[in-house]
N, C-alpha and C positions, 0 to 999 in steps of 0.2 A: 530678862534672858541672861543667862551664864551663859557668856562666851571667854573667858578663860582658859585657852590652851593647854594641856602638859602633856607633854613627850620628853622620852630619857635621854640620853649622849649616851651612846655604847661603842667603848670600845671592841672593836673587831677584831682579833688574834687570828692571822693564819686565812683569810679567808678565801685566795685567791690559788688558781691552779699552781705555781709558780711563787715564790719567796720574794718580795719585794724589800725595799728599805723604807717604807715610810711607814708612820702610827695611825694606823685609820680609826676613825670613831665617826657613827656614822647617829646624826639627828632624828630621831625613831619618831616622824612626824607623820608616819605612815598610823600608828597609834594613838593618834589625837582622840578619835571616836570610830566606830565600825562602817558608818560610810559616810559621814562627812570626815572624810580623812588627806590627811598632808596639806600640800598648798591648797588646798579647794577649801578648807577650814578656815586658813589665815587669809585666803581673800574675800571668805564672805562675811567674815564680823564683823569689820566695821559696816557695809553693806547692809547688812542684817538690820544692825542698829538704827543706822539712818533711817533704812526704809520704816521702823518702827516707829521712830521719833516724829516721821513726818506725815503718818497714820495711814501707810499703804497697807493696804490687808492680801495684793496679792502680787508676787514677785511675776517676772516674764525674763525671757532670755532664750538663748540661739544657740544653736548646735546640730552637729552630725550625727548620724545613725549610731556613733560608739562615742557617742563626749562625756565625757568625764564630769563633765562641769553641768550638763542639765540631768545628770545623775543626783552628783551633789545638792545641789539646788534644789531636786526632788526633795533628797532626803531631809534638806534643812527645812522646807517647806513642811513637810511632817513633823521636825522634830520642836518647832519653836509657831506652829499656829498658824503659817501663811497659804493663800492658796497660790497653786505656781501655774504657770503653763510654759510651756515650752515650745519656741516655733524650730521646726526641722527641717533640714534641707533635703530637699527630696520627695516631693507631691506622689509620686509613684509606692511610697512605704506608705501611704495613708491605708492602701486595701491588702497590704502585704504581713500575711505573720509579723508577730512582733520577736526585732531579737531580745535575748537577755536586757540589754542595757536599756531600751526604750523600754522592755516589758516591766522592770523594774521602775521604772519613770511612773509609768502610769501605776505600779501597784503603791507608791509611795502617793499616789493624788495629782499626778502634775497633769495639765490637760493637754494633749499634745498639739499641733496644729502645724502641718505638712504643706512646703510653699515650694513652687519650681525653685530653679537653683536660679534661673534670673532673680527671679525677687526674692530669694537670699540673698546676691548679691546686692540687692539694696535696702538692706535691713538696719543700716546708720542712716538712713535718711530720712528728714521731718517727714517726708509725705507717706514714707512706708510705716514711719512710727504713729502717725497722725492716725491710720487706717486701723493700723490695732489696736489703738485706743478708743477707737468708737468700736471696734469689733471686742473687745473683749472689759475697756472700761477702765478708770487709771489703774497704773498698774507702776508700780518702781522696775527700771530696766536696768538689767544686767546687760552689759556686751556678753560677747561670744567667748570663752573662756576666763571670761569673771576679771579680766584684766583692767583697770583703774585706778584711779586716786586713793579712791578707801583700802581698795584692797591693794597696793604698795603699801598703804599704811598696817596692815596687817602684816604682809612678811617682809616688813624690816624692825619687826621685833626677835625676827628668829637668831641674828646674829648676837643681839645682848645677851639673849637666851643662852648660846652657845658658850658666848666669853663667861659670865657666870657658874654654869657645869663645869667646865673645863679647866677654870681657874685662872686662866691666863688666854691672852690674843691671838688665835692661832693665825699660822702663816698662810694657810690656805684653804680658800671652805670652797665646795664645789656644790652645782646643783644642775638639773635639767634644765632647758628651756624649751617653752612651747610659744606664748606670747610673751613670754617677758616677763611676768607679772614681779616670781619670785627673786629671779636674778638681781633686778632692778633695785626689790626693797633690799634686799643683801647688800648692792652694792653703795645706798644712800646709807646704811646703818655702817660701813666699814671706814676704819682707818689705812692711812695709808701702810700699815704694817701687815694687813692681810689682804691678797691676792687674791678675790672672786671670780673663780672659774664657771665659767656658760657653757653646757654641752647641750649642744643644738640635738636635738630629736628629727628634726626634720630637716633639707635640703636647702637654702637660701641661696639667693643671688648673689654674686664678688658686693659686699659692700666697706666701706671701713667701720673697720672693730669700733667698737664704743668704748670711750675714755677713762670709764670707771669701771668696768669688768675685761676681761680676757675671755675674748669669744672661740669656741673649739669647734671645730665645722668636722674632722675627720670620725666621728664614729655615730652617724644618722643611720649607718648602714641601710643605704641606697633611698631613705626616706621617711616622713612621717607614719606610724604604723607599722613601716616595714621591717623584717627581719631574715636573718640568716642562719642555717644550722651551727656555726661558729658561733654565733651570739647565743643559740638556745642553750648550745651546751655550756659556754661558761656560766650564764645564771642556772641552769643546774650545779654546775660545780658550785659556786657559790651558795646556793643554797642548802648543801649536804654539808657545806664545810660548816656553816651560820644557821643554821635553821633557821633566817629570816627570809621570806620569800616577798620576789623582786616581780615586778611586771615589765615586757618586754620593751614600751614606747616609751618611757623614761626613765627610770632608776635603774633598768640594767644597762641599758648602753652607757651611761655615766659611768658608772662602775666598771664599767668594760673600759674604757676612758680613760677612766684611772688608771688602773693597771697596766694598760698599754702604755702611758706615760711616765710610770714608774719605773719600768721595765728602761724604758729609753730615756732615760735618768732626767726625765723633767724635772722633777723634786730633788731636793736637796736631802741626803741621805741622814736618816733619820728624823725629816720633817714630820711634821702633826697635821695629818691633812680630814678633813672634816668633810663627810656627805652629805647632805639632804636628803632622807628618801621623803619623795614628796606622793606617800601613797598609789593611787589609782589602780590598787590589786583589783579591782571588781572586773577592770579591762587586763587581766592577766592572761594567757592565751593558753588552752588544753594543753596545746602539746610541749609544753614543761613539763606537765605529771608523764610522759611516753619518755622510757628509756631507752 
């Protein structure tokens, strides 16, 4: 298997409503492959591998009616030979139209398997893992957003990658977070000369920040998934300005993030500050294209 990543470093000129002071260039991981793309790429390689090395012939893993990740997984499962299944939360979507995202699941071969959300909630446990093992046969398991050992060891090669492109250390690289995964390898790959910024997607509890990234809690707007006509329209704007188009649950609210921090002079004027787009256009929402 070629699991071998490439994605550019583009600088970004100009790309925000408003004239900030910092150099954005922004890691075009959204471009790795057509839908195994951005983080979901770098967490499943070493994964991949594993599960090959240790002679699994079929992947399994957990997700929501729009996850990203038993998308991904689909698709890797198509594109390198494995069979997938995917258990989903929500026993009631078993007899219900398929949306996009699950429809795409099953047209890439993943088998789907719809469980109440009790027993989602116990989908880390031997005795519910035990179950789908005699129901479906071994199987290499993926957690629920691809989050792990192997795959931190995946995206904490994006930052040598960065330093490389770029030619030098930049002072600040930012990314999405959803479980962690990417932040995490970012923030084992970095020196103490660059500052890894975490923009949470979703909502969390007061807890204390983590010792090796800078966690950002103000632009979830209102929650995971959620969004507001102020965040639509700045990745429109962004998008007219960049022709690179952004999806609403994590690489535009980062961006929006940014901006707003730049604006309120977080950055040091004329800093080099560095994005991650970590893909999941496939979850990008219509009404981005409604002007």
């Amino acid at each position: 298997m070629n699991l071998t990543p490439s994605s550019p470093l583009q600088y970004i000129e100009n790309p925000f409503p408003e004239p900030v002071t910092i150099r954005l260039y922004l890691k075009r991981d959204d471009l790795i492959h057509p839908q195994i793309s951005g983080n979901k790429w770098r967490k499943l390689k070493y994964n991949l591998l594993a599960a090959r090395e240790q002679g699994f012939t079929t992947l399994l893993t957990f997700g929501g009616a729009y996850s990203n990740h038993l998308y991904a997984t689909g698709a890797a499962g198509q594109e390198f030979g494995f069979q997938t299944i995917g258990v989903v939360r929500g026993e009631e979507l078993a007899t219900r139209p398929r949306n996009a995202m699950l429809a795409a699941c099953e047209h890439f071969g993943m088998r789907l398997h719809f469980v109440s959300r009790a027993d989602y909630q116990r989908k880390e446990t031997a005795d519910f893992q035990d179950k789908l093992e005699v129901q479906f046969g071994p199987c290499y398991v993926l957690p629920e957003g691809g989050t792990n050992a192997l795959a931190i060891r995946g995206t904490s090669e994006i930052l040598p990658e960065i330093i490389a492109q770029l030619g030098y250390v930049p002072p600040y690289v930012c990314c999405p977070v959803g479980t962690g995964g990417t932040v995490t390898g970012l923030a084992q790959s970095a020196s103490e000369s660059t500052e890894i910024l975490g923009f949470m997607s979703l909502k969390i509890p007061d807890s204390d920040s983590p010792s090796t990234w800078t966690q950002i809690r103000d632009y979830h707007f209102s929650g995971y998934a959620k969004t507001t006509p102020e965040l639509l329209e700045f990745i429109r704007s962004f998008e007219r300005n960049t022709s690179i188009l952004l999806d609403q649950v994590y690489t535009g609210k980062m961006l929006y993030g940014i901006y707003d921090l730049a604006r309120k002079g977080y950055f040091s004027a004329g800093a080099t500050v560095v994005a991650v787009h970590t893909g999941g256009l496939q979850g990008r929402s219509a009404e981005l294209d409604k002007s």
